[in-house]
Every structure is written in C-alpha cells, then in structure tokens.
Backbone bond lengths (Angstrom), bond angles and torsions (degrees), N, CA, C in turn:
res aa  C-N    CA-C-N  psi(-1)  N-CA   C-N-CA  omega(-1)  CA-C   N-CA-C  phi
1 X - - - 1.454 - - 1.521 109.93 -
2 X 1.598 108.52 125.01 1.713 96.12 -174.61 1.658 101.55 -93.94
3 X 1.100 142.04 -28.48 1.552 130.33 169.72 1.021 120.80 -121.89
4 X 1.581 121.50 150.56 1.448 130.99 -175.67 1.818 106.11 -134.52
5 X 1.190 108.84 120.92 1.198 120.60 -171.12 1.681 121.77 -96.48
6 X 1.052 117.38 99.70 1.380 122.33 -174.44 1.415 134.84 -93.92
7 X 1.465 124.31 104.65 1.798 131.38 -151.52 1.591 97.42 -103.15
8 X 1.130 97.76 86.72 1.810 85.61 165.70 1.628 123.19 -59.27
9 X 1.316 127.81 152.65 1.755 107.00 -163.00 1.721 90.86 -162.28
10 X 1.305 102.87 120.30 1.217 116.48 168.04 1.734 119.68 -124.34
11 X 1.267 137.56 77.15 1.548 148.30 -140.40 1.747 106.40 22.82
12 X 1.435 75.73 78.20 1.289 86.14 174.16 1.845 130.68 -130.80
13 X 2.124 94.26 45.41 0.922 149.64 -168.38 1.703 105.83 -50.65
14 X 1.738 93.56 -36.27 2.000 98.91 -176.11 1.413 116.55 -89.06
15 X 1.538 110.79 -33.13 1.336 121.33 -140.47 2.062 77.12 -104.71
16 X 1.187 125.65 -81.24 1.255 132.73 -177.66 1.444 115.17 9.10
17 X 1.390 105.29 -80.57 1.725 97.93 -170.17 0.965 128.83 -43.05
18 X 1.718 123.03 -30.73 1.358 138.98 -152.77 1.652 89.48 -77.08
19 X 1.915 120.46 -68.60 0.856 133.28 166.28 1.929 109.37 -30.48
20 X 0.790 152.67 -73.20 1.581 168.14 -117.49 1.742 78.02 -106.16
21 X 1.297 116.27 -40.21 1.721 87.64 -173.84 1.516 111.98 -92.44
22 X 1.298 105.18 -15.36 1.475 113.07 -176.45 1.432 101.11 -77.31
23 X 1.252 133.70 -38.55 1.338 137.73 -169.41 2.149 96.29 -71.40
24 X 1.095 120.29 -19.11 1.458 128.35 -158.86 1.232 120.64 -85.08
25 X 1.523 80.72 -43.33 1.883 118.10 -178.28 1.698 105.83 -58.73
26 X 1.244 95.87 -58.88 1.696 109.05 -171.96 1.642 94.11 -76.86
27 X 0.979 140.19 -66.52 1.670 132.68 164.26 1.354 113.23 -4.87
28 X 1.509 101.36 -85.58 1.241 101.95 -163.43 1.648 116.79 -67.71
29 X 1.422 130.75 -3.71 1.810 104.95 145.90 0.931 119.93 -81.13
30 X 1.141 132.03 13.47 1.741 119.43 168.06 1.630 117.18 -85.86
31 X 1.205 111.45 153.25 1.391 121.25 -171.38 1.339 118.49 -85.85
32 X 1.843 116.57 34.59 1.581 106.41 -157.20 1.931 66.51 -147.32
33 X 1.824 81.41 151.68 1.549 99.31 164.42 1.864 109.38 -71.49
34 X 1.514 129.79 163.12 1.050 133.65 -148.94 1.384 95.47 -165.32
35 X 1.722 113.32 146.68 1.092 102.60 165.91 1.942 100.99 -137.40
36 X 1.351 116.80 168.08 1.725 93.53 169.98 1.552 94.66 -141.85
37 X 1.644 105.43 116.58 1.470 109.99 162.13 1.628 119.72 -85.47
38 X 1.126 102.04 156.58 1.696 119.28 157.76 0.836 126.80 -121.89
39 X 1.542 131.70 113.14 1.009 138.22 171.40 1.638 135.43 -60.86
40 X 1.050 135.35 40.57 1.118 114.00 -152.10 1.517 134.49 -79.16
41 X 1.089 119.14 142.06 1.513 129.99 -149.58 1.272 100.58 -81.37
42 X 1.458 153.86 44.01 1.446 125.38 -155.01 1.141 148.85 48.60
43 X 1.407 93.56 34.29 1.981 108.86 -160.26 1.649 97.88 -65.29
44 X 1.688 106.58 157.80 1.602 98.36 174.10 1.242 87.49 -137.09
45 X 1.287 138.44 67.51 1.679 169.69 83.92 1.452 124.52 -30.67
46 X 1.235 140.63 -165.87 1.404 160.19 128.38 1.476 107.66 -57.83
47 X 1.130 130.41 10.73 1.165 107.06 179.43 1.615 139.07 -91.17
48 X 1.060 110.13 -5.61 1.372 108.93 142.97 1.437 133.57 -94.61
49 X 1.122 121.81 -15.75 1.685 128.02 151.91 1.616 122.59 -50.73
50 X 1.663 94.65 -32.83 1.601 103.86 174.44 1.378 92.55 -63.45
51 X 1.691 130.05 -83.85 1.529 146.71 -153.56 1.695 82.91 -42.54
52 X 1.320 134.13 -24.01 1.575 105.66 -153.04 1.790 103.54 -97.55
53 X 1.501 93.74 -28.95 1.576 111.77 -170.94 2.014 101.94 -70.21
54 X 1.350 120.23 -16.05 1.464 137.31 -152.30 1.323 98.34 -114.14
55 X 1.386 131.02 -29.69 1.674 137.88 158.69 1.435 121.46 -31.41
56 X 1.263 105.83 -35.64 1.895 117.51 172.96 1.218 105.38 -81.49
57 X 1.162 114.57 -31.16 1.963 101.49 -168.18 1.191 95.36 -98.35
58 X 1.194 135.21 -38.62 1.897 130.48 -166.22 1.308 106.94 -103.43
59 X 1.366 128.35 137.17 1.477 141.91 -141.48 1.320 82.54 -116.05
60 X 1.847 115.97 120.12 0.979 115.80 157.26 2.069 111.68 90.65
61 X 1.215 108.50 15.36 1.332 105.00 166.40 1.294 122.05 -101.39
62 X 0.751 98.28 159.46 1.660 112.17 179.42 1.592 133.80 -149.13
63 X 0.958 135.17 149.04 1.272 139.04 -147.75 2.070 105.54 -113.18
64 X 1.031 133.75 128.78 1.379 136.52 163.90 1.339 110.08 -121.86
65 X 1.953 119.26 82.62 0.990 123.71 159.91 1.444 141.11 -86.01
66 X 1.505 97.54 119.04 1.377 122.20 172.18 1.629 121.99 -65.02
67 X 1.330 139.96 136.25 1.184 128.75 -157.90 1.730 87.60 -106.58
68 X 1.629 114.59 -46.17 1.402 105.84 -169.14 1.923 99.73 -111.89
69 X 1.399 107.08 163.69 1.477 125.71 -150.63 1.886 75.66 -107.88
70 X 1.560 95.43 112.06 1.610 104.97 174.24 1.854 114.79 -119.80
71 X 1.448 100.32 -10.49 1.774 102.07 -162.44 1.483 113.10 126.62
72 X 1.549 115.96 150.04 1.122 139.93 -165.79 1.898 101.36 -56.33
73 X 1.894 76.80 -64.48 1.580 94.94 -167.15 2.031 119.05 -59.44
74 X 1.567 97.20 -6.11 1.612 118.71 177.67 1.505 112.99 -82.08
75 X 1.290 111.15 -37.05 1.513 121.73 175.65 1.628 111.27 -90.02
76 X 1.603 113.92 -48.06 1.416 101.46 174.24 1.671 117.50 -49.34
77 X 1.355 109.34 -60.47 1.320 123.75 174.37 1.926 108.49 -31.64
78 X 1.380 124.62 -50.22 1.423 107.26 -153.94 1.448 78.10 -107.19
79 X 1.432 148.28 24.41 1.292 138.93 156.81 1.967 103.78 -84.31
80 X 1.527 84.31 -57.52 1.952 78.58 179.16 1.951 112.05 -52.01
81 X 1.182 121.57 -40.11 1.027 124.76 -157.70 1.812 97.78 -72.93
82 X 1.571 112.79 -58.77 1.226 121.29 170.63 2.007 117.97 -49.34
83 X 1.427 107.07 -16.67 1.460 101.79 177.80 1.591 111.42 -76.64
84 X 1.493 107.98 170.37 1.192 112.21 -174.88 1.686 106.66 -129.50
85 X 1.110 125.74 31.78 1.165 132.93 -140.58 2.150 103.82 -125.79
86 X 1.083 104.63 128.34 1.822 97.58 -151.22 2.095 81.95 -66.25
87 X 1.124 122.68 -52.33 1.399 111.29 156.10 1.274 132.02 -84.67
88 X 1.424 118.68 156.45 0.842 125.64 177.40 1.928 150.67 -145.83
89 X 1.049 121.70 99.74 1.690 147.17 -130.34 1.286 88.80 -96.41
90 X 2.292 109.71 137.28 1.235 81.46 168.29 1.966 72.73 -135.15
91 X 1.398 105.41 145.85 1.430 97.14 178.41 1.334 126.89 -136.49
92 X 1.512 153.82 -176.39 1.671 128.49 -171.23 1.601 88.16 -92.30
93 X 1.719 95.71 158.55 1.559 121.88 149.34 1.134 129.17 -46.38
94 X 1.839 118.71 -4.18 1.902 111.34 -156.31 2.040 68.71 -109.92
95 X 0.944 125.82 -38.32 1.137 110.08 -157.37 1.323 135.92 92.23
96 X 1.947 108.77 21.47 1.274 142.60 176.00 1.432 110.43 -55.44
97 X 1.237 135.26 -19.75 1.389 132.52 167.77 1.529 102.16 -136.55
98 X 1.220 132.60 136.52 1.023 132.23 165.02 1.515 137.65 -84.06
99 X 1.141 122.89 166.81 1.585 109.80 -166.12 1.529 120.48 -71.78
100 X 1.788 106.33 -30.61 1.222 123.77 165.53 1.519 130.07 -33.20
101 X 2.078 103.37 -26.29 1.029 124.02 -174.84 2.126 102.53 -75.73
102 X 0.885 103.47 -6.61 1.657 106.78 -177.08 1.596 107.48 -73.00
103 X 1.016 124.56 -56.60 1.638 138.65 165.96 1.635 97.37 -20.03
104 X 1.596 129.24 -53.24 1.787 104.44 165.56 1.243 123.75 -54.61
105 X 1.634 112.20 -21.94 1.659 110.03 -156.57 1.858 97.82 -82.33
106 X 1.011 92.54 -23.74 1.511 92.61 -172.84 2.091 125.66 -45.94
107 X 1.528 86.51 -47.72 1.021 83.24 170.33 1.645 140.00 -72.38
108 X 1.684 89.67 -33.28 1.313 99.94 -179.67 1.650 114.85 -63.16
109 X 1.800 130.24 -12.75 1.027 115.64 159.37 1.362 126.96 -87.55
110 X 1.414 113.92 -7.34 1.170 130.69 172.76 2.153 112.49 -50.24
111 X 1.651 79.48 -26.45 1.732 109.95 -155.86 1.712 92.00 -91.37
112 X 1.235 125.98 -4.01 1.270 122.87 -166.44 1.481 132.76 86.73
113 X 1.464 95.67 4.54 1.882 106.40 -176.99 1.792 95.92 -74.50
114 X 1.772 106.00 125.50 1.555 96.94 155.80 1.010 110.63 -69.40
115 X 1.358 160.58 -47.86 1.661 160.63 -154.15 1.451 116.45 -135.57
116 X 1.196 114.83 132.83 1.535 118.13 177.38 1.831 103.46 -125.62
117 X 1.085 86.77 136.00 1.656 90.34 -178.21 1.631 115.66 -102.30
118 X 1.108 154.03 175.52 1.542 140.84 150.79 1.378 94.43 -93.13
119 X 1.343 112.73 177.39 1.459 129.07 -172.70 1.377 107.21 -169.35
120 X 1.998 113.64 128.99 0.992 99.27 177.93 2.034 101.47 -107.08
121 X 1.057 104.28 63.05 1.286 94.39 -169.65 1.852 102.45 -148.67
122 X 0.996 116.83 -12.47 1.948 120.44 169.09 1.343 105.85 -102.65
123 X 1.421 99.07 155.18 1.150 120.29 -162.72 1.707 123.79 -58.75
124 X 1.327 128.87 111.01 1.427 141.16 -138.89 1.226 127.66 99.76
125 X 1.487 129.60 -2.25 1.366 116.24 -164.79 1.949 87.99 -95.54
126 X 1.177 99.72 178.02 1.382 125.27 175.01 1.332 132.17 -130.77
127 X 1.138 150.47 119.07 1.243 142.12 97.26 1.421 157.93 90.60
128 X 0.815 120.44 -61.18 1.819 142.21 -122.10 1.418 107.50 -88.52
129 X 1.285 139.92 88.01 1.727 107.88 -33.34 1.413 112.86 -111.70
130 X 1.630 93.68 170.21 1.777 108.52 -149.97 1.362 110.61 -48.57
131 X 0.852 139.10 177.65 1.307 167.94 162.63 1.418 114.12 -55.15
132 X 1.886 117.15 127.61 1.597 119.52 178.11 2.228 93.04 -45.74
133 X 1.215 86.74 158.52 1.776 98.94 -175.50 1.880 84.91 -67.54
134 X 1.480 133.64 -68.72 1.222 140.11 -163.34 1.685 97.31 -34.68
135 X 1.828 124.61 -47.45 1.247 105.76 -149.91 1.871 72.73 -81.83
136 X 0.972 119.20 -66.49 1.672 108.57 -148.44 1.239 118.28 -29.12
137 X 1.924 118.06 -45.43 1.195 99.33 166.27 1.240 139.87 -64.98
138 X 1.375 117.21 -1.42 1.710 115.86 -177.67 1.146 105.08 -95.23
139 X 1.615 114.36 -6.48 1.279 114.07 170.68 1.571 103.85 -77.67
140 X 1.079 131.87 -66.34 1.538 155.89 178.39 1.697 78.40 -14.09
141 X 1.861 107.82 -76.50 1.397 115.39 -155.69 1.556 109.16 -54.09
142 X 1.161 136.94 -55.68 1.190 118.75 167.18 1.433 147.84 -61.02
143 X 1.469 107.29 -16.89 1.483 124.40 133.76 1.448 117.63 -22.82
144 X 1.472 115.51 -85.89 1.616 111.11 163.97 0.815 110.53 -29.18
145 X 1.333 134.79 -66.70 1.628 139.35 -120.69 1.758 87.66 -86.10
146 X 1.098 118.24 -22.23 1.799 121.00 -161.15 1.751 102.87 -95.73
147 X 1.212 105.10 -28.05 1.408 120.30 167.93 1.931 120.34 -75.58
148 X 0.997 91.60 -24.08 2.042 101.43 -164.87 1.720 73.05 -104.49
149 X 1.403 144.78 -86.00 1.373 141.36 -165.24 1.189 129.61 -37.45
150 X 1.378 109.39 -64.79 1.597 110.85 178.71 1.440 121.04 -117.27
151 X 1.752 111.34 5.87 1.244 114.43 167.08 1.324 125.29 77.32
152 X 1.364 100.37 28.58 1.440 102.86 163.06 1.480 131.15 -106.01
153 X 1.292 95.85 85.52 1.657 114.15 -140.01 2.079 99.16 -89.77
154 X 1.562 103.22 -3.40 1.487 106.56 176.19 1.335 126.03 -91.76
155 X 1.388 100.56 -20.42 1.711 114.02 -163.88 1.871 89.70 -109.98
156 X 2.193 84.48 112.70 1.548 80.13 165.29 1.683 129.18 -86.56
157 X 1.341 123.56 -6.49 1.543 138.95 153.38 1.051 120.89 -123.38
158 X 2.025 106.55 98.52 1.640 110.33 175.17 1.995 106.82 -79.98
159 X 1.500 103.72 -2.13 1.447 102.31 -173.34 1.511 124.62 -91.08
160 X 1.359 110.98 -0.02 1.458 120.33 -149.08 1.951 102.00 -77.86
161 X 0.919 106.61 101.55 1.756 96.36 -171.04 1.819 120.31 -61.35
162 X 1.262 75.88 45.92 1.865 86.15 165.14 1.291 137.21 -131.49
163 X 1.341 123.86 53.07 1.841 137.25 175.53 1.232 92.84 -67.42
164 X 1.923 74.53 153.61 1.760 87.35 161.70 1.790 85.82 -151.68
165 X 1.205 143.65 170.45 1.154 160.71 165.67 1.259 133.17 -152.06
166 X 1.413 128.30 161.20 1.565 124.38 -167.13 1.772 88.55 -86.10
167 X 1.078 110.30 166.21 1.014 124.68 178.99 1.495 132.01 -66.80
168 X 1.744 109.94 -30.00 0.980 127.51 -175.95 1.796 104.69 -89.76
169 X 1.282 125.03 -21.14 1.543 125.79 157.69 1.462 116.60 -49.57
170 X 1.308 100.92 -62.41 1.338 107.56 174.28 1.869 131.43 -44.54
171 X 1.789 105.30 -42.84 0.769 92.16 173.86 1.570 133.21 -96.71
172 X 1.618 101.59 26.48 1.486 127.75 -165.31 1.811 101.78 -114.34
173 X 1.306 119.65 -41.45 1.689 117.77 174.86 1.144 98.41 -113.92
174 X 1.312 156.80 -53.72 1.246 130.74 -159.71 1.348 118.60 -33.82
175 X 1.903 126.36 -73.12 0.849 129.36 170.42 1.556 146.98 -38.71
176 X 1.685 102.02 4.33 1.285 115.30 174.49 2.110 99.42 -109.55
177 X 0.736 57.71 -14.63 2.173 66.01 -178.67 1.014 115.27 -52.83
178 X 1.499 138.10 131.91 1.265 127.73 -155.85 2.455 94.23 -135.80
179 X 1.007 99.63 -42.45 1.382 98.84 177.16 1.490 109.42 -43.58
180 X 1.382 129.28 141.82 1.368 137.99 148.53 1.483 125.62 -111.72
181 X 1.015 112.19 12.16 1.887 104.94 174.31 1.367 103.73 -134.60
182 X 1.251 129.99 -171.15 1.444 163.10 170.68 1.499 93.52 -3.81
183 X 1.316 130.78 -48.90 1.708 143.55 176.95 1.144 117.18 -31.54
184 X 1.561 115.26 -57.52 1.526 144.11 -173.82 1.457 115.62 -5.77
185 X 1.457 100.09 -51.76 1.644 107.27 -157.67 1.852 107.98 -86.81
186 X 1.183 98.66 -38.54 1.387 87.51 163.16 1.312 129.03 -59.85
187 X 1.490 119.35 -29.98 1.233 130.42 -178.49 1.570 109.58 -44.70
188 X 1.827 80.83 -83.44 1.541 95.46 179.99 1.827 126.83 -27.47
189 X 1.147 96.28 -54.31 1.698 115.76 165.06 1.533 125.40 -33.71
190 X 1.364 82.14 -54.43 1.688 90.38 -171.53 1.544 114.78 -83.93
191 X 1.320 123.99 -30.11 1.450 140.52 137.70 1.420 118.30 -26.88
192 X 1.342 109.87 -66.80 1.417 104.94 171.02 1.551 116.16 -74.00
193 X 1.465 131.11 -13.11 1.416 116.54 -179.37 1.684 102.51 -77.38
194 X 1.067 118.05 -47.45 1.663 146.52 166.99 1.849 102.53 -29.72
195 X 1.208 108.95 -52.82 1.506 108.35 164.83 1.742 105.61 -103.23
196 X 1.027 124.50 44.14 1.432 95.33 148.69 1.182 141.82 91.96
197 X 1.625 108.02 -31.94 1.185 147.88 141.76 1.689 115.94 -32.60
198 X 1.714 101.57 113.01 1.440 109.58 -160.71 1.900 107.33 -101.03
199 X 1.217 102.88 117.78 1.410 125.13 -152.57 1.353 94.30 -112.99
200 X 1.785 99.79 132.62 1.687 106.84 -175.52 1.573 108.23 -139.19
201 X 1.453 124.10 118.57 1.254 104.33 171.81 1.681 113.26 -102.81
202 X 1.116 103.15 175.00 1.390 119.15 -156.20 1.653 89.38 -121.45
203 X 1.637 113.67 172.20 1.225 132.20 163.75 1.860 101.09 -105.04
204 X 1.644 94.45 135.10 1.404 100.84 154.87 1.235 114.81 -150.40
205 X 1.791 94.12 170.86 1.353 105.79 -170.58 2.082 103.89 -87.80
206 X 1.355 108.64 117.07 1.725 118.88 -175.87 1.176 123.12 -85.44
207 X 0.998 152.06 123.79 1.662 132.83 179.48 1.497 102.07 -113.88
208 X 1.624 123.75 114.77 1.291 127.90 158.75 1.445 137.13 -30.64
209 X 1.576 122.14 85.53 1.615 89.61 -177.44 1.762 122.91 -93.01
210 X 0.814 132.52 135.21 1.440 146.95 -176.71 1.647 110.94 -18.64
211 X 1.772 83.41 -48.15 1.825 105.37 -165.91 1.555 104.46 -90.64
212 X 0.745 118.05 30.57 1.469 119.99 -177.23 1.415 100.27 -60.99
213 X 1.614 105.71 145.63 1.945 110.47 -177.57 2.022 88.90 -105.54
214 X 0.979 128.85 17.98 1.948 111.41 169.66 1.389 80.59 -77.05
215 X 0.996 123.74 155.40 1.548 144.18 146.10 1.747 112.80 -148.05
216 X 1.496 95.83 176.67 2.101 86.70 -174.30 1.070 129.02 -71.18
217 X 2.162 114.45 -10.52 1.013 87.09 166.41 1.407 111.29 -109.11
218 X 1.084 145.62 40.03 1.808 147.46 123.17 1.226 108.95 -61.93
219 X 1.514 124.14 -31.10 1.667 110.01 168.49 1.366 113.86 -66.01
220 X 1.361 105.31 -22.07 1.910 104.05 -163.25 1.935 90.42 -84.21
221 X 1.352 95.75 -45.87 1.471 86.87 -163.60 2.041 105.02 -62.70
222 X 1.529 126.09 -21.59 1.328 116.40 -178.08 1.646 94.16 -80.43
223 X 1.258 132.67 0.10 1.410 109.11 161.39 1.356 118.95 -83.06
224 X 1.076 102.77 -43.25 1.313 110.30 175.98 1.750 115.15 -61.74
225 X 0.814 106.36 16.26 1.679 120.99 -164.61 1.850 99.50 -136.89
226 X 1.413 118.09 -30.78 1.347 90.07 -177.79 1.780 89.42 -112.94
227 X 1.929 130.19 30.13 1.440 100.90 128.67 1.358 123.38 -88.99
228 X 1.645 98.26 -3.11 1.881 86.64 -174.63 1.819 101.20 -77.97
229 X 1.329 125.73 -10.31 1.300 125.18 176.22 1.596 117.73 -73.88
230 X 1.185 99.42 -35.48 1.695 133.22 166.45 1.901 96.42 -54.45
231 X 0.600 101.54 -71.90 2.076 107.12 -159.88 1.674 84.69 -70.79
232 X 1.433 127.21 -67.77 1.694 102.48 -172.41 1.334 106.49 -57.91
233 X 1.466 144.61 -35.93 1.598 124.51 169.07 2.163 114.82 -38.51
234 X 1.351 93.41 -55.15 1.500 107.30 177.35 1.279 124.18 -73.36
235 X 1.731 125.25 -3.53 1.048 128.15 152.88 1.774 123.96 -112.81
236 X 1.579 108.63 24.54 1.566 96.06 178.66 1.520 116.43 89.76
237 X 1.444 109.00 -23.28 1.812 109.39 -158.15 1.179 100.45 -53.57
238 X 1.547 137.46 -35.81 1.143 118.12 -163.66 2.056 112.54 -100.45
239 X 0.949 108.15 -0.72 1.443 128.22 171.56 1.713 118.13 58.14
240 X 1.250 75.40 54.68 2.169 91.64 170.50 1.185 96.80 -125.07
C-alpha cells in the first residue's frame, strides 16, 4: 500500500463525511492502493457511528476507536503507527487543506526528503480566507515560542495540519513521542531534526474554518507542552 491517510476526529460528527468523501474522491483516481484512517479522539457525538455507517461507501476506511478523549497528538500518533501505508498523511477533520494538496509532496520525496510538511506561511501558500487578525497572531506567537524552546528555528509552520512521512520515520520517532495534545507537531519535528531526518515544507493553499476547536487555551496548554518537550530533550527522555 503506497498511502495511508490519517483523520484525527474529535465529535466531529457534522463536518467528517463531507471531508471522508472529499478525501475519496481525489483517492480513488489515483493509480496507488490507499487507505483512510480515523482517529477518533473520544468523541461523545456520532462520530464514530458516522466512520462505521461510511465503511460501505468509502473503499478502504477504517475506524481507530478511542473510548477516552486524550489529545490530538495521542490519536495522530497511534494512527501513523497503526497505518500500513509506505507513506504516510496526517490531516484535519474540517478539511482546511485538501488532499489534492499532496501532488507537491510527491516530488519532494522523490528528492530524498523523509517528511514534508505544508505551510501556510512561505512563499506560495494561500489563504482562503485568512485568518481573524487575533488567531494569526497567536499563531505568529507560538511560532517564536517553538523556535526560542525547542529550536526549530527552520520550519516557519510547525502547526499546519498537513504531514506526510516515509514510513520508516514513523516507525523510528513516533514511538519515542511522549506529547498528546496541541504540542505534537513540534515534537515530532524536532525529533526528526535531532536524527537527521530531512524535513521539507511545501506551500499550500488553507481555507479558514470559522469553527475551528485551537482556541487560547489549547495555545496555552501547547506551550506548556513544548517546555515539557524542552526538559525531556535536556533530560534524555527521548534517547537520541
């Protein structure tokens, strides 16, 4: 199987299907086997009754239900690990970037990149449309804050919910990863810069949704999450 598609899902009962068919649509003309997980976070919605009722119509989905609601970075994490897919994609439930957006990444592994990230912040990405001024700057601010903390002073969007990785990354850092919420992405990142692991972001096109679940205090809590990434770097926890 060359891709494995990973839906993180926290009652995300309204927005899901739309996403899950759009992700299906563009799938199924491609000439490569495919798979599409969901993660779901402990939703106390329909939302895994949706993923189960949607198994007949979408080729190749599958469901990873969680009973208790632990974090983003808890479900992304045991979706990559649980995929079987020689790549591997992990992207949001609103359907803020689309899958279509993978067609850049292609090449760049072609190019030797283990991981390509999207980014809405280098030159080409988009928009559609921007961001309230309040969220961008808290985006901006944790930007710094991810650069001065854990030193990932190359990647100008560690937040952009669009990875993809070779397969063999995944099954080399994930399993040392210890963050489960909002934190995640820096983690992963800095793990892989730490080994070596050649990291590429891309421009994409973003679409704002209204209902977005970041709010300030998931920003407060991923700070508080990338010093605890900070102190296990400075104590060994993760053993690189």
């Amino acid at each position: 199987m060359k891709l494995s598609v990973i839906v993180p899902a926290y009652n995300e009962e309204k927005r899901l299907p739309y996403t899950l068919r759009e992700i299906d649509k563009y799938l199924s003309k491609q000439n490569y086997d495919y798979e599409i997980i969901v993660a779901n976070d402990g939703s106390t919605d329909r939302t895994a009754l949706v993923v189960k009722d949607m198994a007949s119509e979408i080729k190749g989905l599958r469901l990873i239900d969680n009973s208790e609601n632990h974090g983003k970075g808890y479900v992304v994490y045991k979706g990559l690990l649980e995929a079987k897919g020689d790549f591997r994609i992990f992207t949001d439930s609103d359907n803020s970037t689309s899958i279509d957006q993978i067609e850049k990444m292609w090449p760049e592994f072609d190019n030797g990149c283990d991981i390509v990230i999207g980014s809405r912040d280098i030159k080409g990405a988009k928009l559609v449309p921007p961001q309230p001024w309040y969220r961008e700057m808290l985006g901006k601010v944790f930007c710094i804050l991810v650069k001065i903390i854990v030193g990932l002073k190359h990647i100008s969007d560690s937040q952009c919910g669009f990875k993809a990785f070779k397969k063999e990354v995944v099954e080399e850092i994930v399993p040392r990863c210890k963050i489960e919420g909002f934190g995640f992405d820096p983690e992963i990142l800095v793990l892989a810069q730490k080994m070596h692991y050649k990291i590429k972001e891309i421009p994409v096109v973003w679409k704002n949704d209204a209902h977005s679940k970041v709010s300030v205090k998931s920003m407060a809590v991923a700070v508080f999450e990338l010093l605890k990434i900070r102190w296990n770097l400075i104590t060994g926890k993760y053993g690189i």
